[in-house]
Steps between C-alpha positions, in 0.01 A plus 500: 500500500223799492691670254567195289111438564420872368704457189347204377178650561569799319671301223215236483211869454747600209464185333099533545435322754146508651471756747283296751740200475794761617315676742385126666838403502643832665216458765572163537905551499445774763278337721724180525814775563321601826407159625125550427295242374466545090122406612440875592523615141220223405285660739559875417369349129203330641453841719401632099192305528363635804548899390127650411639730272640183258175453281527844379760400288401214298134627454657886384746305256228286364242793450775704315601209276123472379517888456794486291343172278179643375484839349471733820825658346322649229183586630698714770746674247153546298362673784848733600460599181149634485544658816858651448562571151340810439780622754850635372720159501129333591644174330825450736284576760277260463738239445665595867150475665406144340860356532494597830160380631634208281825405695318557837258211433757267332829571704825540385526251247561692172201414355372823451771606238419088368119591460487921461823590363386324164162681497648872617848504319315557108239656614759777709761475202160585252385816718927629477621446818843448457664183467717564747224647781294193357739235642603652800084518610422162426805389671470655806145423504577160535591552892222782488226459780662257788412782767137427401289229685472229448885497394674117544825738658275679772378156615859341519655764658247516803496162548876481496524843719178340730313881451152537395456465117172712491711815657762421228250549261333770619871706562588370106196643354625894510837442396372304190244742414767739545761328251219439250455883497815595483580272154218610346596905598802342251319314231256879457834649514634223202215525284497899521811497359460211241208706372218229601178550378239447759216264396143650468338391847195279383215396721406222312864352514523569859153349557577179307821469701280518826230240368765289393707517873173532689590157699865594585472834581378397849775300571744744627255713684379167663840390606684817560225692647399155712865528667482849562194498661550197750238318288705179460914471527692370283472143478108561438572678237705260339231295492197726386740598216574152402145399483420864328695449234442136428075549494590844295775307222367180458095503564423917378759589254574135378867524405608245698386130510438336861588161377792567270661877584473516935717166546785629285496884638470338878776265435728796343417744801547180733866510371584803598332492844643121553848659392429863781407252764792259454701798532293615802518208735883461409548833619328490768735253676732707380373818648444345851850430478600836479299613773601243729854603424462880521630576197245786428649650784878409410434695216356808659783533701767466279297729232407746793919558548527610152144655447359649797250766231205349452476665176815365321383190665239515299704640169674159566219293517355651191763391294525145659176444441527626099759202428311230730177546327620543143680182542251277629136606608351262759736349680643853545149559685583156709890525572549849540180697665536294836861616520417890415156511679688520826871667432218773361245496828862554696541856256137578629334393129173377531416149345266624273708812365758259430238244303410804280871590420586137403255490270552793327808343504389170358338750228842648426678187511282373208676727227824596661767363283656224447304276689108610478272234385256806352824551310541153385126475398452811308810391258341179485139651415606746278794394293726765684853498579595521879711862466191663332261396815811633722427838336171488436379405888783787616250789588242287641745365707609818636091586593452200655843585717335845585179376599752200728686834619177680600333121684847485667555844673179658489233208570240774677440596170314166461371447839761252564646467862874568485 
């Protein structure tokens, strides 16, 4: 009957089927299997209301959808570009620094390759960057910037791993940083060879940029730095952000309208939280199953008579993780990181090491073919044929898989415990 049960399951995801409805009904299915009363997976999802990290989610999610409606986007590509042009490949650079800060603030939804790729693709094409170089940038900057507070992923994962969310962000920050660096060491590299011109470094321009970003410029130094110095966690700074942005969009720059624009963007950013939480309080009965039933450690021991290395355990993991998250991005985060957090903690991985290698992960995932929504979007966006992207995201795959290498094995480097 389980197996019969399984099938159908499997059968009724592959006919899109919504993932919450599945999940309830496994929990449910399971639950009844064991003689336990299918009550206990209505209380794991009324358990979601009572975790203090929850708010952070809809208030992050609403503040980035307000971002991504006015014209932040071009006032911070205006400014990336006064401060970074002058440089050799000053343009690419630019656009990996705004997409990035971007993504962090609204989450991995594609929308920055929705609201910059438009902007940055002419204006990289005009400067002769090539085409290919182009597309595989602005794709891969559509995952660019989840290891940066106040990333939607970070949140999710330590609320589904139960670790503290401001110690995810501040072991994300370095890695990120790091990545960042290490594409842009490849777009001077790219425009070197292209035979870029640098743009004349203008005072005026960069001044103009400032005046004109003078209210957002704050905003990550008040949340980011707020986190990292114990000022306020998380969930506060969901909620000075929120407000931020609102006063700044709709009362001092005036692109949005209080009456007319705010409903709409908090009833599309509503969706996607209503749609993450759904997930979340399915799971969640779910998840207590699992526990109850030990399969965590089930697992450990029958992976620990195969793989007793904690490093190809964690070659193995690696590429699990590359086809979970390129298939399906949140409820990966719900279904999969209570089963890994503790097969992991048995192979003597810390919680929080593991958070930063799924999401580099998650980044990966994004354009790893065939599957990666960044993929999906950027031939949407651009008019571009699914092969080309496949080539054209190929060596910023491999970068992002040496920067995962280094995170993996050598996490000292970034002050992560191992």
């Amino acid at each position: 009957m389980g197996i019969f049960i399984a099938v159908l399951i499997f059968a009724l995801a592959f006919l899109g089927a919504p993932v919450f409805s599945l999940i309830g009904a496994g929990a449910l299915y399971l639950f009844g299997a064991a003689d336990i009363d299918s009550s206990a997976v209505i209380v794991e999802m009324l358990r979601l209301a009572s975790l203090p990290a929850l708010i952070a989610i809809p208030l992050f999610t609403f503040a980035g959808y307000v971002l991504a409606e006015s014209n932040s986007p071009k006032r911070m590509l205006k400014l990336g570009s006064a401060l970074f042009g002058s440089l050799p490949g000053g343009m690419a650079i630019a656009a990996l620094v705004a997409t990035a800060i971007f993504t962090a603030f609204t989450g991995a939804s594609g929308v920055t390759i929705i609201a910059l790729g438009g902007l940055l693709y002419p204006m990289l094409t005009k400067q002769g960057y090539p085409e290919k170089f182009t597309l595989g940038l602005l794709t891969t900057t559509g995952s660019l910037g989840l290891l940066f507070p106040p990333s939607l992923p970070i949140i999710l994962y330590g609320l589904i791993a139960k670790i503290s969310i401001d110690a995810l962000f501040k072991a994300a920050l370095l890695p990120g940083i790091f990545l960042l660096a290490v594409l842009s060491v490849y777009a001077l590299v790219t425009a070197k060879k292209a035979g870029i011109k640098k743009q004349p470094f203008s005072w005026a321009e960069l001044k103009s940029a400032v005046r004109e970003t003078a209210w957002q410029l704050p905003l990550p130094f008040i949340v980011i730095g707020g986190i990292y110095k114990g000022l306020f966690t998380a969930s506060e700074a969901a909620s000075i952000m929120a407000f931020y942005v609102l006063i700044t969009e709709v009362f001092i720059y005036r692109e949005l309208d209080l009456f007319r624009d705010i409903p709409k963007i908090a009833v599309k950013s509503m969706m996607l939280v209503g749609a993450i939480f759904v997930v979340l309080g399915t799971a969640l009965g779910f998840t207590n199953y699992l526990i109850d039933a030990q399969i965590p450690d089930r697992i450990f021991a029958l992976l620990h008579s195969f793989v007793s290395s904690k490093v190809l355990f964690l070659v193995i993991l690696n590429a699990f993780l590359l086809v979970i998250n390129m298939v399906e991005i949140f409820s990966a985060i719900i279904i999969v990181v209570p089963i890994i957090v503790p097969v992991a903690m048995n192979y003597g991985i810390d919680p929080i090491h593991l958070g930063i290698i799924f999401l580099l992960n998650l980044e990966i995932g994004y354009m790893t073919p065939p599957l990666g929504l960044n993929l999906f979007l950027s031939s949407s966006r651009f008019d571009k044929k699914l092969p080309e992207l496949y080539l054209a995201t190929m060596n910023f795959w491999f970068i992002l898989l040496g920067v995962l290498a280094l995170v993996t094995y050598f996490p000292a480097l970034f002050f992560i415990k191992s």
